[in-house]
PDB file with SEQRES, HELIX, SHEET and CRYST1 records, atoms N, CA, C and O in Angstrom:
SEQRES   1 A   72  UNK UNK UNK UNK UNK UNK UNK UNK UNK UNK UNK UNK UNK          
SEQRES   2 A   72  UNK UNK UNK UNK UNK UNK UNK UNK UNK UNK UNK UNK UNK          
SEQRES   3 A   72  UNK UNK UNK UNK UNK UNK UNK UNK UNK UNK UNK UNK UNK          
SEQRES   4 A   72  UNK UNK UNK UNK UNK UNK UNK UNK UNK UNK UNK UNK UNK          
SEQRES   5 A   72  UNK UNK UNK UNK UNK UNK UNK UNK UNK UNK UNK UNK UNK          
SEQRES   6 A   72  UNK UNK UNK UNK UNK UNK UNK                                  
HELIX    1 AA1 UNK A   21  UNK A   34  1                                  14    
HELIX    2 AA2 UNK A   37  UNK A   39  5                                   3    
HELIX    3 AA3 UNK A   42  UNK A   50  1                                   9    
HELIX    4 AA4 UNK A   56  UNK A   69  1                                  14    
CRYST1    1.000    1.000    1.000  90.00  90.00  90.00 P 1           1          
ATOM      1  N   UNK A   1       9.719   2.415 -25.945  1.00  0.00           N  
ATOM      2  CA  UNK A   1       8.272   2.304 -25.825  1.00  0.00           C  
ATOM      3  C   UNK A   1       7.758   3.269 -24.755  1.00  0.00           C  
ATOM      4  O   UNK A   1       8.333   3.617 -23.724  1.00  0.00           O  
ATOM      5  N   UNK A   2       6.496   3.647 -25.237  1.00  0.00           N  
ATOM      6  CA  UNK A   2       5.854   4.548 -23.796  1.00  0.00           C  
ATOM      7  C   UNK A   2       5.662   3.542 -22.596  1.00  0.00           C  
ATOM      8  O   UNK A   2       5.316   2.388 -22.344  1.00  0.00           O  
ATOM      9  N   UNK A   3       6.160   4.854 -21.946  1.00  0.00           N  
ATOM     10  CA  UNK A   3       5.218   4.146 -20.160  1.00  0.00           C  
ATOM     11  C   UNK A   3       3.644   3.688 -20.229  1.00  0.00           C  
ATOM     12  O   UNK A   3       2.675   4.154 -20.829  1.00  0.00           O  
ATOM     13  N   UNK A   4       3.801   2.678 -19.437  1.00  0.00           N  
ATOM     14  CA  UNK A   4       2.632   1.935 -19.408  1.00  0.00           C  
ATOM     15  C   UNK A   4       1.372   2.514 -18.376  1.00  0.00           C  
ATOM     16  O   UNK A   4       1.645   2.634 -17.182  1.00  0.00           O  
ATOM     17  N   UNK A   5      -0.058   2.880 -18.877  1.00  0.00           N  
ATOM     18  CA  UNK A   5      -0.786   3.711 -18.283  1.00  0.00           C  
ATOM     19  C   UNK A   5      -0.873   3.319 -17.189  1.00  0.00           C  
ATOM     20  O   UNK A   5      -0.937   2.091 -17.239  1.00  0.00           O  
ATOM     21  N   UNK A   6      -0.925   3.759 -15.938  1.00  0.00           N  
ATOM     22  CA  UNK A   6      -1.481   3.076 -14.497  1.00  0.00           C  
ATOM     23  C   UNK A   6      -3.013   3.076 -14.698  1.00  0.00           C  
ATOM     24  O   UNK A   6      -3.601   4.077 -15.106  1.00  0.00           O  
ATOM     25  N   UNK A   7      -3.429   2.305 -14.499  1.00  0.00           N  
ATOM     26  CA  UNK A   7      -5.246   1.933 -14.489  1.00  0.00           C  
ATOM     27  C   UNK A   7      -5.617   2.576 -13.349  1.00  0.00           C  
ATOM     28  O   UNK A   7      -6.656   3.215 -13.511  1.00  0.00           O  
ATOM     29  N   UNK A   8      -5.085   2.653 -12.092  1.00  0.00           N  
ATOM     30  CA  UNK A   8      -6.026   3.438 -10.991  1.00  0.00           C  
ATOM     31  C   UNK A   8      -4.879   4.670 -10.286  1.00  0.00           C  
ATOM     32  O   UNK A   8      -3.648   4.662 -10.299  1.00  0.00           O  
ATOM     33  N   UNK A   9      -5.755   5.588  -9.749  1.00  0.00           N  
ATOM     34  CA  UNK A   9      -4.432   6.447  -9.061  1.00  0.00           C  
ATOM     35  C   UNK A   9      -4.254   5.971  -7.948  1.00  0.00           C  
ATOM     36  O   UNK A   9      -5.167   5.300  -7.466  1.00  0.00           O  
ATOM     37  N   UNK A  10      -3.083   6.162  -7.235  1.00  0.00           N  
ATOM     38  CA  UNK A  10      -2.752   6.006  -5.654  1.00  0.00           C  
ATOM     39  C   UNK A  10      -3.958   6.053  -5.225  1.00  0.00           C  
ATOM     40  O   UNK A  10      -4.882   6.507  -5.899  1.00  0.00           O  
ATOM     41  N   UNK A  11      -4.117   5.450  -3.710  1.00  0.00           N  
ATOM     42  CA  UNK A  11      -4.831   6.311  -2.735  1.00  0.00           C  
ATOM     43  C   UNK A  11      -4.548   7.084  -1.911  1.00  0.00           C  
ATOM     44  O   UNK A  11      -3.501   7.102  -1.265  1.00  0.00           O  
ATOM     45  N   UNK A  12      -5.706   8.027  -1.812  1.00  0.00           N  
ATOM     46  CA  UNK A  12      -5.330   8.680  -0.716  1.00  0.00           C  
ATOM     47  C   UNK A  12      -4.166   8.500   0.606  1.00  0.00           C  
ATOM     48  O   UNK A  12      -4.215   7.376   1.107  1.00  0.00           O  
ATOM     49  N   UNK A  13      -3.348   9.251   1.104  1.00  0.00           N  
ATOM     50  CA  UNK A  13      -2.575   9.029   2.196  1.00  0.00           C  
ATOM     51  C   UNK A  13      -3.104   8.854   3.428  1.00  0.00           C  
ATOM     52  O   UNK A  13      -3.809   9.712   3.959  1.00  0.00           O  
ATOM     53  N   UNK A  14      -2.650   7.149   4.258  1.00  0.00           N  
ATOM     54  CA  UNK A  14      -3.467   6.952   5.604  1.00  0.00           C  
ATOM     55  C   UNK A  14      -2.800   7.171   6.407  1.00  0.00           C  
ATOM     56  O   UNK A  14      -1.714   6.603   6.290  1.00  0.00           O  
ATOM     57  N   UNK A  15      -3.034   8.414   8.158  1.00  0.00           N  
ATOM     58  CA  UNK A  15      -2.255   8.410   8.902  1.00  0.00           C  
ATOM     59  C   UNK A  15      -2.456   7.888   9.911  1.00  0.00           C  
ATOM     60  O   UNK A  15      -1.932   8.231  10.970  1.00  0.00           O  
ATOM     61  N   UNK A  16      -3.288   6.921   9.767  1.00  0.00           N  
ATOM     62  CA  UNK A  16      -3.624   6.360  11.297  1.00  0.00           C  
ATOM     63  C   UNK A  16      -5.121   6.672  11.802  1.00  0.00           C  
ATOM     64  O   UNK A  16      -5.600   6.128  12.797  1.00  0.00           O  
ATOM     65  N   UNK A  17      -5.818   7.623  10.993  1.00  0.00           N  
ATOM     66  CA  UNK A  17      -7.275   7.678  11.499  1.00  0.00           C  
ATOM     67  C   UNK A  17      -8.109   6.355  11.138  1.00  0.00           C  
ATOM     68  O   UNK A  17      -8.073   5.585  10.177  1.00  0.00           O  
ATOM     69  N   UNK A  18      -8.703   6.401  12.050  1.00  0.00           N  
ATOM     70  CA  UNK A  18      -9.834   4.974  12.070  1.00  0.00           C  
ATOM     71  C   UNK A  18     -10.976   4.860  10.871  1.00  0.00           C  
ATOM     72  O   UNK A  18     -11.371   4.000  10.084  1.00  0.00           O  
ATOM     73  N   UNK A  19     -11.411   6.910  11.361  1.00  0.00           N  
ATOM     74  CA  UNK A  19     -12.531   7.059  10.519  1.00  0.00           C  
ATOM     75  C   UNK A  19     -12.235   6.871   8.984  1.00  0.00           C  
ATOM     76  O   UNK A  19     -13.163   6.814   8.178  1.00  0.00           O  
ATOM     77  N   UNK A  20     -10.809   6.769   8.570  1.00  0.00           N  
ATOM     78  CA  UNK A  20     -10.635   7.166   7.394  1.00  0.00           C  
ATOM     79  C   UNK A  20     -10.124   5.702   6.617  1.00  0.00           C  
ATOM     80  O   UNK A  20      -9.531   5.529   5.552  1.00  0.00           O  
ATOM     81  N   UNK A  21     -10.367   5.244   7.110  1.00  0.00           N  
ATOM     82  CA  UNK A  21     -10.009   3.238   7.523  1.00  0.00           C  
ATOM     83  C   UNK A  21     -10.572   2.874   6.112  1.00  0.00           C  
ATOM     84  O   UNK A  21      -9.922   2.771   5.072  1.00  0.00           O  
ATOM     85  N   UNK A  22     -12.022   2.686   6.306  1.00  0.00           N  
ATOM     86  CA  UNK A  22     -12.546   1.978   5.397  1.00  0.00           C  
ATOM     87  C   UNK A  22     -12.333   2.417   3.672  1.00  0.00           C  
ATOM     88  O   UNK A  22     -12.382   1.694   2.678  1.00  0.00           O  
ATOM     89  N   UNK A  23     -12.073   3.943   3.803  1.00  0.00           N  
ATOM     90  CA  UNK A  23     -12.264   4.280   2.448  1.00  0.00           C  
ATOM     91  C   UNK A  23     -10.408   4.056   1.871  1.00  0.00           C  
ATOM     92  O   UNK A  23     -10.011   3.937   0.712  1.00  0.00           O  
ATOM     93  N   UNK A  24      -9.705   4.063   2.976  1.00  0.00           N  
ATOM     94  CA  UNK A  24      -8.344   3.803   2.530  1.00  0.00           C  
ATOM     95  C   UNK A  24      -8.155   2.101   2.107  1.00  0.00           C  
ATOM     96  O   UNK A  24      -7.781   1.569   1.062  1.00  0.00           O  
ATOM     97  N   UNK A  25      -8.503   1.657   3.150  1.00  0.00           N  
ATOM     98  CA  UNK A  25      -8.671   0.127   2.558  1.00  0.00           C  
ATOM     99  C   UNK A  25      -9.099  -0.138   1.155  1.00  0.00           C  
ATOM    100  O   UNK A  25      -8.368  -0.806   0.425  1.00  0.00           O  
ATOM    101  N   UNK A  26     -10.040   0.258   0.801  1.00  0.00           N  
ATOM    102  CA  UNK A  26     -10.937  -0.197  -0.494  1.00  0.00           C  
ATOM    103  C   UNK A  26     -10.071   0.771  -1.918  1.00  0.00           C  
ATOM    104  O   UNK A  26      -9.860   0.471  -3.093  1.00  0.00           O  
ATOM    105  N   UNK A  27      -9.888   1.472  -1.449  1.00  0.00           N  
ATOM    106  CA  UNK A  27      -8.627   2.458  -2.542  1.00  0.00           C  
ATOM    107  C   UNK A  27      -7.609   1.468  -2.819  1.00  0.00           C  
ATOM    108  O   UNK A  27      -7.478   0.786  -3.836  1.00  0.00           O  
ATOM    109  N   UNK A  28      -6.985   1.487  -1.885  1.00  0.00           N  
ATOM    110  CA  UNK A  28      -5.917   0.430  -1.840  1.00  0.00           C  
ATOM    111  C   UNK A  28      -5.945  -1.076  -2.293  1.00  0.00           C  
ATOM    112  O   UNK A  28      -5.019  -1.539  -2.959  1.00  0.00           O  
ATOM    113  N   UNK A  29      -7.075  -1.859  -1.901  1.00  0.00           N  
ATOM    114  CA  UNK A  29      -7.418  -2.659  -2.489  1.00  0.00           C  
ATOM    115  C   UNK A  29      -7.962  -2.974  -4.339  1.00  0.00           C  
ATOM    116  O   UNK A  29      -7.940  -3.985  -5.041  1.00  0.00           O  
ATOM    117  N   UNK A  30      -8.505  -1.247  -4.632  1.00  0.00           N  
ATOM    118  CA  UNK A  30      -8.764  -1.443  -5.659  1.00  0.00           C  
ATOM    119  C   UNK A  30      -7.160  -1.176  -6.642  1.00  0.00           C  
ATOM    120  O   UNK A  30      -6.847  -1.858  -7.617  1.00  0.00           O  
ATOM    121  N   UNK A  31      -6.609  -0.408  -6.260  1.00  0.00           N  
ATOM    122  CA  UNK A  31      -5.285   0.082  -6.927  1.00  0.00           C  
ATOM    123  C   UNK A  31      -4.482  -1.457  -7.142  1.00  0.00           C  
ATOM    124  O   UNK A  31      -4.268  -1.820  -8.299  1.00  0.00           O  
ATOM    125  N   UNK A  32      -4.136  -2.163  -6.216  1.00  0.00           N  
ATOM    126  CA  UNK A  32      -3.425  -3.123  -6.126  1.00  0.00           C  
ATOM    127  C   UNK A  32      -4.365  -4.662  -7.309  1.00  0.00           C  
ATOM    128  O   UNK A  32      -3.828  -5.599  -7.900  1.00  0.00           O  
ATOM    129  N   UNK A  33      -5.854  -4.276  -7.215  1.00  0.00           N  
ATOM    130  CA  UNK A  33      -6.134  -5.519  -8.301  1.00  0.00           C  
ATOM    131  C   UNK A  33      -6.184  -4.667  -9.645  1.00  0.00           C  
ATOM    132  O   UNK A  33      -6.094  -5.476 -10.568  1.00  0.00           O  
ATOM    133  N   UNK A  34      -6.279  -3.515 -10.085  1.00  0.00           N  
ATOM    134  CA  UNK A  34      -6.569  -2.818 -11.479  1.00  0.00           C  
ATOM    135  C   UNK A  34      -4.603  -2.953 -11.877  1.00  0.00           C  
ATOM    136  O   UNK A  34      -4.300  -2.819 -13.063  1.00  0.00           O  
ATOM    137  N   UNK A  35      -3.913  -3.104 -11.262  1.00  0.00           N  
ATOM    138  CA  UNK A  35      -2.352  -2.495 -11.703  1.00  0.00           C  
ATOM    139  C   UNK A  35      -1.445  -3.964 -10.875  1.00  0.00           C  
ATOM    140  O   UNK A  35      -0.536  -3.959 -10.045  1.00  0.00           O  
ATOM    141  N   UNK A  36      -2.014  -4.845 -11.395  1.00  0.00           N  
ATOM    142  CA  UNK A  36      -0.970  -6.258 -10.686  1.00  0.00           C  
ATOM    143  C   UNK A  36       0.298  -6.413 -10.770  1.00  0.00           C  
ATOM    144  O   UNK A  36       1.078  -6.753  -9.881  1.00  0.00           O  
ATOM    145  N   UNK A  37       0.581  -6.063 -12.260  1.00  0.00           N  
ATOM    146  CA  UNK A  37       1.744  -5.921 -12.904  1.00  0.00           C  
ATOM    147  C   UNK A  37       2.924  -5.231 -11.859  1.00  0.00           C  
ATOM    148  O   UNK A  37       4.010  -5.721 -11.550  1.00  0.00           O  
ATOM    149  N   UNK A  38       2.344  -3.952 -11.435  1.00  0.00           N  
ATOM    150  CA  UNK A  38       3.361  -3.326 -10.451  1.00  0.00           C  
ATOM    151  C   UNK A  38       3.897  -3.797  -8.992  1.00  0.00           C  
ATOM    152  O   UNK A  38       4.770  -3.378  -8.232  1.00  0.00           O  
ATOM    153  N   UNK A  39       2.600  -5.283  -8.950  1.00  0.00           N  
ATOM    154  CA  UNK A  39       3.197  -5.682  -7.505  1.00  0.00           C  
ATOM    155  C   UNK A  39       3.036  -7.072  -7.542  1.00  0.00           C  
ATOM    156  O   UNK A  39       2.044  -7.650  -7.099  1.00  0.00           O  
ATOM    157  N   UNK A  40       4.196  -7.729  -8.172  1.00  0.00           N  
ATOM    158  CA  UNK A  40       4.070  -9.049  -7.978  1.00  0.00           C  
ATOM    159  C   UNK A  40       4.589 -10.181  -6.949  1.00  0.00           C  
ATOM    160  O   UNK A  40       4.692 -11.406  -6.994  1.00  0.00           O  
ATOM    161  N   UNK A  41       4.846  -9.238  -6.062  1.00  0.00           N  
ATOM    162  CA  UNK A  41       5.169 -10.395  -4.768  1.00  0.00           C  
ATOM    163  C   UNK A  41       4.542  -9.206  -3.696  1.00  0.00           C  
ATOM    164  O   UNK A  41       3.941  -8.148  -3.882  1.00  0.00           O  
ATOM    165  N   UNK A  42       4.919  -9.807  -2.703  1.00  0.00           N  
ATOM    166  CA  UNK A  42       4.114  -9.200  -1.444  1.00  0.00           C  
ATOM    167  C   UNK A  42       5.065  -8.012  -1.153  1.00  0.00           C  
ATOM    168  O   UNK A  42       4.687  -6.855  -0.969  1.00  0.00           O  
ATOM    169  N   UNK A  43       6.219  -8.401  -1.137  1.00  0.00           N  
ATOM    170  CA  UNK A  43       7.596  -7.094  -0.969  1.00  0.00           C  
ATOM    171  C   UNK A  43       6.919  -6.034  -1.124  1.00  0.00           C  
ATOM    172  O   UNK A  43       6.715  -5.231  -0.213  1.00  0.00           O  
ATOM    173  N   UNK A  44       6.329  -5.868  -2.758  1.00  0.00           N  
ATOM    174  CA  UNK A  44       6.245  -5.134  -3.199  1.00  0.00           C  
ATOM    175  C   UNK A  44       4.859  -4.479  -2.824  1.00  0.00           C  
ATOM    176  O   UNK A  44       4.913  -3.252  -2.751  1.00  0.00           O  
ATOM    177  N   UNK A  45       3.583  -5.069  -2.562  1.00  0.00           N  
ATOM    178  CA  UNK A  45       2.716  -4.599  -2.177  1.00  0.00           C  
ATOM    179  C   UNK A  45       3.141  -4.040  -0.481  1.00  0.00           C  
ATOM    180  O   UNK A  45       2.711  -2.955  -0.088  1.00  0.00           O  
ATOM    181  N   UNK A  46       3.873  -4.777   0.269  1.00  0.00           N  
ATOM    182  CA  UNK A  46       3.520  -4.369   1.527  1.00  0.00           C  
ATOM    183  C   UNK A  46       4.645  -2.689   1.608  1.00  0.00           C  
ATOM    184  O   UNK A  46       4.354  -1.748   2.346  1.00  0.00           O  
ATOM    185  N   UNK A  47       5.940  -2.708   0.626  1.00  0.00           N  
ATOM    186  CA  UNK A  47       6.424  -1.547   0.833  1.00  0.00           C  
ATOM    187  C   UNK A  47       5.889  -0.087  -0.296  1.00  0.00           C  
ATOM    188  O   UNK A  47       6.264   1.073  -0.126  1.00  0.00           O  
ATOM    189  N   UNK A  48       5.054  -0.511  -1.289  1.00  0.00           N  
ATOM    190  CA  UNK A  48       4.188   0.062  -1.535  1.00  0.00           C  
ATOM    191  C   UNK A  48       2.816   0.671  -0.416  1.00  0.00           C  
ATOM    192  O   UNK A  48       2.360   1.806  -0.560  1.00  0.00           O  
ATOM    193  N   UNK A  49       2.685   0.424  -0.139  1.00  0.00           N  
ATOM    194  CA  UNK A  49       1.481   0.315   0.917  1.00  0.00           C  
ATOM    195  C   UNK A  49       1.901   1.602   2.223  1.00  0.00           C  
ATOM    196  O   UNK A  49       1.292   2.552   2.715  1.00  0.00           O  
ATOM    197  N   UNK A  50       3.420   0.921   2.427  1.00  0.00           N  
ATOM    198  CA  UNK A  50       3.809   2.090   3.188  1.00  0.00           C  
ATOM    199  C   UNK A  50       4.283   3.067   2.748  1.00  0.00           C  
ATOM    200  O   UNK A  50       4.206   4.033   3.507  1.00  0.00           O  
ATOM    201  N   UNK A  51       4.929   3.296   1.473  1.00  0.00           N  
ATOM    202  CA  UNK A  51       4.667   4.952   1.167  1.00  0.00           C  
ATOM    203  C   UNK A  51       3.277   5.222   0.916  1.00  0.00           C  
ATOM    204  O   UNK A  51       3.302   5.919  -0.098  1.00  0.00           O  
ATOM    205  N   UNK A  52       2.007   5.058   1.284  1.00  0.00           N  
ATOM    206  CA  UNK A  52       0.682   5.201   0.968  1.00  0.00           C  
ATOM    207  C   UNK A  52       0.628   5.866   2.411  1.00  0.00           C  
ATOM    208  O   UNK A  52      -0.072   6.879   2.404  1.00  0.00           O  
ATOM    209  N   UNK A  53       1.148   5.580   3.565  1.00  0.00           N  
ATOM    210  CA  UNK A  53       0.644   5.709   4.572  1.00  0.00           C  
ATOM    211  C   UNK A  53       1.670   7.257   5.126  1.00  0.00           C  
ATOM    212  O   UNK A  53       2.450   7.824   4.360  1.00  0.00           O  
ATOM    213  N   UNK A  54       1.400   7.737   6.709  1.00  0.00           N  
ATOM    214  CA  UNK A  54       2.067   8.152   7.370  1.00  0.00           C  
ATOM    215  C   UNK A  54       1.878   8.525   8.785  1.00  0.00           C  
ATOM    216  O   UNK A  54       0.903   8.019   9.340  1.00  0.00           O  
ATOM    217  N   UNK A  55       2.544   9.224   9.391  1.00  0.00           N  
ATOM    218  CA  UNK A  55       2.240   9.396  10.904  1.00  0.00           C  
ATOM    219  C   UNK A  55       2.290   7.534  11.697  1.00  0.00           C  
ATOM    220  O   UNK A  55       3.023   6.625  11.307  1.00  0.00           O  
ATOM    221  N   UNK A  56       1.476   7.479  12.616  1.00  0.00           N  
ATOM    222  CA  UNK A  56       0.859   6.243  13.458  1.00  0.00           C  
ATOM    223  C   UNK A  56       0.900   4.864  12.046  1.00  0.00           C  
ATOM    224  O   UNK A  56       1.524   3.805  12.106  1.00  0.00           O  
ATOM    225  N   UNK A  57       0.014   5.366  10.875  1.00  0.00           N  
ATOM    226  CA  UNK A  57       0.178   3.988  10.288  1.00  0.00           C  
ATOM    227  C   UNK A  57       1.295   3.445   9.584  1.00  0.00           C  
ATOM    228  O   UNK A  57       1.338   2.256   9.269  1.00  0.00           O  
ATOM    229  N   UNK A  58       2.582   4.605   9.213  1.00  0.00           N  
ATOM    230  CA  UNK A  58       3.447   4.217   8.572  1.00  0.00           C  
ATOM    231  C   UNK A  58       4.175   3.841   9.585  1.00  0.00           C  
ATOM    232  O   UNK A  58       5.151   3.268   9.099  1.00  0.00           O  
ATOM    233  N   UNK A  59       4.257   3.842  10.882  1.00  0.00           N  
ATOM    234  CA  UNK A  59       4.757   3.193  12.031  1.00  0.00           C  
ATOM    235  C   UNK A  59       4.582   1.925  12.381  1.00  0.00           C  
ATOM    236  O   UNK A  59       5.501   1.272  12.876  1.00  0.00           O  
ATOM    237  N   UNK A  60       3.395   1.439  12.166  1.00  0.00           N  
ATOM    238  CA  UNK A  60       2.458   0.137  12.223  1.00  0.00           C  
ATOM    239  C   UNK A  60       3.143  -0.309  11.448  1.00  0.00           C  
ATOM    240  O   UNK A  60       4.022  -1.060  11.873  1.00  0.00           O  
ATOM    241  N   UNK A  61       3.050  -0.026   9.780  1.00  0.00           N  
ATOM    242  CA  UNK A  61       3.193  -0.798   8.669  1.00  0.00           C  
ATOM    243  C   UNK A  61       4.788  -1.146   8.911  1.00  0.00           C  
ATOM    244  O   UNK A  61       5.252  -2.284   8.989  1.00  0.00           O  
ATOM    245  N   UNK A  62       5.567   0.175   9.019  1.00  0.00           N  
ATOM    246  CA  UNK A  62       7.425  -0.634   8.916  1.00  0.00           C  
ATOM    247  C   UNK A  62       7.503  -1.246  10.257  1.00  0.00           C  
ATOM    248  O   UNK A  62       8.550  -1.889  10.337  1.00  0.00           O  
ATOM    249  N   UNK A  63       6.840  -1.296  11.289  1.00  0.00           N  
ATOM    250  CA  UNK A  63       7.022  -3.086  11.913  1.00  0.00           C  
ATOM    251  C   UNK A  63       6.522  -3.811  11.782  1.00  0.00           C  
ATOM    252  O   UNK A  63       7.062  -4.701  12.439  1.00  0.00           O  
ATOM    253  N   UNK A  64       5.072  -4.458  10.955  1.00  0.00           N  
ATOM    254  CA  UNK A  64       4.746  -5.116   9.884  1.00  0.00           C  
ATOM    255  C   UNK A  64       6.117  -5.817   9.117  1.00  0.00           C  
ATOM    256  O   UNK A  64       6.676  -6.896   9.310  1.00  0.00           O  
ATOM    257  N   UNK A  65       6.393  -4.694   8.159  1.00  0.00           N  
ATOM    258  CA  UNK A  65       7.550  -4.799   7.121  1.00  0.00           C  
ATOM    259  C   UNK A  65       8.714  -6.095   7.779  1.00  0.00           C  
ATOM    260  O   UNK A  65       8.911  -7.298   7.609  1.00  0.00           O  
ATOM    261  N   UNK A  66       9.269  -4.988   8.584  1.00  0.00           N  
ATOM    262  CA  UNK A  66      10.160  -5.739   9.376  1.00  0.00           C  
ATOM    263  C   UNK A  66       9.993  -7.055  10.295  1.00  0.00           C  
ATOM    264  O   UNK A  66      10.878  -7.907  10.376  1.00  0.00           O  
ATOM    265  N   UNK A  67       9.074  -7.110  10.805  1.00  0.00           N  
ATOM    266  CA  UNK A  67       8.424  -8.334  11.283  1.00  0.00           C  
ATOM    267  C   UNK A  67       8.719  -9.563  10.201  1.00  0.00           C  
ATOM    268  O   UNK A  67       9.507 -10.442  10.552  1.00  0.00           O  
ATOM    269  N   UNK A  68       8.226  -9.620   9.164  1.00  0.00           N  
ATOM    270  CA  UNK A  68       7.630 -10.007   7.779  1.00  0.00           C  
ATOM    271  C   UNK A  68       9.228 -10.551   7.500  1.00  0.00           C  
ATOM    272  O   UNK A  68       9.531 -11.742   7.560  1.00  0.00           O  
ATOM    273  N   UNK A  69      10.159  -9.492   7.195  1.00  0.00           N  
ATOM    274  CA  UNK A  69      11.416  -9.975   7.193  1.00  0.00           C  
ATOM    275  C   UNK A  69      11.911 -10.378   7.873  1.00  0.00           C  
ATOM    276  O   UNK A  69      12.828 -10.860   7.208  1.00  0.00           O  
ATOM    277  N   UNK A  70      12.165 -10.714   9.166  1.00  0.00           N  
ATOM    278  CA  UNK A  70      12.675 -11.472   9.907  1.00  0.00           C  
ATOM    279  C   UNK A  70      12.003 -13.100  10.572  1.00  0.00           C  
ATOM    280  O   UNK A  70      12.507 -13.842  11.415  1.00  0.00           O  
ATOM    281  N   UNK A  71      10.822 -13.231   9.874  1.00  0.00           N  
ATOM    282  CA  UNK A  71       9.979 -14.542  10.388  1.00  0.00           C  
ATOM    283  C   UNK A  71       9.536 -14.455   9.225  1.00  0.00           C  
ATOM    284  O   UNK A  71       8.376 -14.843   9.367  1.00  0.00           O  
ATOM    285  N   UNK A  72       9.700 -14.160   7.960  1.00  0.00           N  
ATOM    286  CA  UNK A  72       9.485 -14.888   6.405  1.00  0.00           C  
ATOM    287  C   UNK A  72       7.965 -14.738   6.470  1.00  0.00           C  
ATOM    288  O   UNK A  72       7.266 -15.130   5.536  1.00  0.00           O  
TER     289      UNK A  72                                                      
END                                                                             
């Protein structure tokens, strides 16, 4: 069978700017409700999320991650 269409593209990549906050949020938020299928537990959204990011926020996010795994 064909691959299944993705309904929204990625978002943009966040590195930690503030200014760039709000419009990464709402990308992200929209990607994750148009395409559920691809993230059905949190695992998957929160290590999704961090290949979205880099610099300062992909730093944030994998001690997030790790946090998350070690206190459930």
């Amino acid at each position: 069978s064909a691959p299944r269409k993705k309904k929204f593209p990625d978002p943009d990549s966040f590195d930690g700017d503030q200014k760039n906050y709000p419009v990464f949020k709402q990308q992200l938020k929209a990607k994750l409700e148009a395409d559920p299928e691809d993230f059905p537990n949190a695992r998957r959204v929160y290590d999704y999320t961090l290949m979205q990011t880099s610099g300062p926020a992909a730093r944030i996010m994998l001690s997030f991650i790790k946090y998350t795994n070690t206190h459930g």
